[in-house]
N, C-alpha and C positions, 0 to 999 in steps of 0.2 A: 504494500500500500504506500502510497508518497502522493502527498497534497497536489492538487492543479493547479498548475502557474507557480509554485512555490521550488520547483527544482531548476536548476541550469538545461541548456537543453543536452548537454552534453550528459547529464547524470538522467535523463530523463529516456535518451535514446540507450543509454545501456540497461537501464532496467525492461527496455519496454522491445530490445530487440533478440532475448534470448530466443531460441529455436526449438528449446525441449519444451515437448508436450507436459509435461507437469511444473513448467515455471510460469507464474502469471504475475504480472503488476500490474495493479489498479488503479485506477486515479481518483482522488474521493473529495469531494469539496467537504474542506477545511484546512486542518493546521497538522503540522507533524504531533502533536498533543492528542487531535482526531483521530490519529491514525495508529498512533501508540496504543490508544483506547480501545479502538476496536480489534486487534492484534491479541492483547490482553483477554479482552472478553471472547474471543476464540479458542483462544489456547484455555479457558476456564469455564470450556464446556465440553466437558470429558466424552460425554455420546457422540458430538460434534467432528473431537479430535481425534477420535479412537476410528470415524464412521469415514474420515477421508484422508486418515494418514497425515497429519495437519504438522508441519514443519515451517519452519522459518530461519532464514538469514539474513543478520542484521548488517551486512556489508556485504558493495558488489566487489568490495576489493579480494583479491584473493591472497594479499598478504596479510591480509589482516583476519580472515578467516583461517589463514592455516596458522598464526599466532594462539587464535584462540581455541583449536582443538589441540595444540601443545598445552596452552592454561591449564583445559579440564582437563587431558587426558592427565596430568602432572598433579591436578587436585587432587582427580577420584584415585589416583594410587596411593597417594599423601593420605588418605581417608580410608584405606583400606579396599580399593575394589578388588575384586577378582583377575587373573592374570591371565 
């Protein structure tokens, strides 16, 4: 989800010209605040999330996505997960 009119068009064409069938972005009149909300209340509707596999990524960057599956992978071990 990302506000209309509120993104560069540069950030706007990258969200909006993936090619895989299971990535979509929306454009939602309001505010990034908007969009957070409604993101939230998806993810906290368990029947919802369970019923279409309900994932999210919070950057199209990919350095910063692979930063942060270092983070957790590094937390959930720090915390005990399974190996």
């Amino acid at each position: 989800l990302y506000p209309e009119g509120r993104v560069s068009e540069v950030q706007r064409r990258q969200m909006t010209t993936a090619g895989e069938a299971n990535v979509h972005a929306l454009a939602i009149t309001g505010n990034f605040d908007d969009c957070q909300a409604m993101v939230k209340a998806m993810f906290a509707h368990e029947a919802f999330r369970q019923r279409v596999q309900l994932a999210a990524v919070n950057s199209i960057n990919w350095a910063r996505i692979l930063a942060q599956i270092v983070y957790f992978v590094a937390a959930a071990a720090a915390l005990g997960a399974p190996s």
